[in-house]
N, C-alpha and C positions, 0 to 999 in steps of 0.2 A: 565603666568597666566593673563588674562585678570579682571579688576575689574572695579565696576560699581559703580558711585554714590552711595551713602548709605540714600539715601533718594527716594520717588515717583515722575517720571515726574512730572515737574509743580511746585515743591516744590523751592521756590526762596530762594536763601543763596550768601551770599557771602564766597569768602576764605578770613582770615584774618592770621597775625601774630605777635604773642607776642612777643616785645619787652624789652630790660633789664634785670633783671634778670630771668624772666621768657622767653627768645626764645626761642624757640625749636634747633636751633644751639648750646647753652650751653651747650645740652644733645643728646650724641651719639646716645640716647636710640630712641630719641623722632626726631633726626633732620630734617627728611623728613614728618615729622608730619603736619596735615593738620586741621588748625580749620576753623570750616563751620562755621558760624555767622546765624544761623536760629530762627525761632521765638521757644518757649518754647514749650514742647510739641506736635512737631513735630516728627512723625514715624520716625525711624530708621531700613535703611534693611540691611542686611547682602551684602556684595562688592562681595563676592564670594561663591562656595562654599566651605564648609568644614566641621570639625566639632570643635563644642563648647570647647574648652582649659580650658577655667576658665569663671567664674562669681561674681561678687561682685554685690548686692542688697542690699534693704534698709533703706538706709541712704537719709533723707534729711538734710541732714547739708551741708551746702557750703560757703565759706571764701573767703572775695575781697581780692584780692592783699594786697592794701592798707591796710589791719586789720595785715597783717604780716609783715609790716617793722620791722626789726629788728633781725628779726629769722634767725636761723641759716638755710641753705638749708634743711640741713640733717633734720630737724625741720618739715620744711615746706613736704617737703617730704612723714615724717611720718601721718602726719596729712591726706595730699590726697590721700596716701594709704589704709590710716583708713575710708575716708570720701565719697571718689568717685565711683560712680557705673559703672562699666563697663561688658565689655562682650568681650573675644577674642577668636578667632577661628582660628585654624588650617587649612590650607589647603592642598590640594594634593601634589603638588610642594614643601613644607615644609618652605613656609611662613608662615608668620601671622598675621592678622587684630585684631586691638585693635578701641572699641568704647569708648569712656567715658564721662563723666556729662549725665548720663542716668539718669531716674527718678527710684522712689525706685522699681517699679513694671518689674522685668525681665523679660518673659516670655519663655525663654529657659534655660535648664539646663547644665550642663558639662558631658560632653559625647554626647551629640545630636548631627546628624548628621543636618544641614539644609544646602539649597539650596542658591543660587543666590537671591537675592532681600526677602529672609524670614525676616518678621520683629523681631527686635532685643529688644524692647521697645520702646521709648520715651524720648527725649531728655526733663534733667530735670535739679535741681538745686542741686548741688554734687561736694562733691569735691571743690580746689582753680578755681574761676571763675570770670573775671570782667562782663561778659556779655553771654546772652544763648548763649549755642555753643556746636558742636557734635566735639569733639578732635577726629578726623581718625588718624592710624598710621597703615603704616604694618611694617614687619620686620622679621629678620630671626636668631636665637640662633647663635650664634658662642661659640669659646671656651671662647674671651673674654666676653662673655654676650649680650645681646639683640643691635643689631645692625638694625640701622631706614634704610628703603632703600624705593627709589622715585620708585613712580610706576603713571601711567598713568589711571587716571579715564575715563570711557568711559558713556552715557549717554545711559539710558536702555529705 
C-alpha cells in the first residue's frame, strides 16, 4: 500500500519524537508513530484510501505533559482517550491509518468510504500534547492487539 503525506504540497512540518515516558517505543501500539510538528489548524488528508473505522469529535480539551506528572499511565491513557479527536480508516490491504490532536469539527463519518488525500479536518488542540502536532500512525490488528508498523510516506 502506498501512502502519502497527510497534509497539501507546500504545507511545512517537521517529524518530531517524544521522548520519556511519552515515546512512541514505550508502546507497541503507537511505535512507528509519526508526529508532524505543523502550525495549528492545518488540513489534514486522508494517506490512503479506505474507509472510515472510527471517529472521536468534539473535544477541546488538551493536557501538557507537564500538568501529568505523577499519573499513573493507565491514568494518562484514560484521559486522551476521553479527550483526543481522531479519525481512523481502514484500508484495502487491511491496514490502518490513525490521525490524532484533530480539531473538534470532523468532517467524515464511520463507514465513509474516502479517497487518497480527502481531507480528514484540522489539526487542533485535543488530547495529551506539548505542542501543535498531527500524531500519524498506521497499523494492523493482530490477535495480540494493535501492532504499529513503519511505512514509507510518499509526497503527492
Amino acid at each position: 500500500m502506498e501512502y502519502r503525506v497527510p497534509f497539501r504540497e507546500g504545507v511545512v512540518y517537521r517529524e518530531a519524537k517524544p521522548t520519556g515516558q511519552f515515546a512512541h517505543e514505550n508502546f507497541p501500539e503507537a511505535r512507528y508513530a509519526i508526529d508532524f510538528v505543523v502550525d495549528l489548524d492545518t488540513e489534514v488528508l486522508a494517506a490512503a484510501e479506505g474507509k472510515v473505522f472510527s471517529v472521536q469529535r468534539g473535544s477541546t480539551t488538551h493536557f501538557r505533559p507537564q500538568d501529568l506528572i505523577g499519573m499513573d499511565i493507565e491514568e494518562i491513557k484514560k484521559l486522551a482517550n476521553k479527550h483526543t479527536n481522531y479519525v481512523c480508516i481502514e484500508h484495502p490491504d487491511g491496514t490502518f491509518t490513525e490521525y490524532l490532536h484533530l480539531g473538534p469539527d470532523v468532517p467524515v463519518s464511520e463507514g465513509q468510504d474516502v479517497e487518497s488525500g480527502k481531507p480528514l479536518g484540522y489539526t487542533g488542540q485535543s488530547g495529551v500534547m506539548s505542542e501543535s502536532h498531527l500524531h500519524f500512525n498506521a497499523f494492523k490488528l493482530t490477535e495480540g492487539g494493535i501492532r504499529s508498523i513503519p511505512v514509507n510516506l510518499c509526497e503527492k
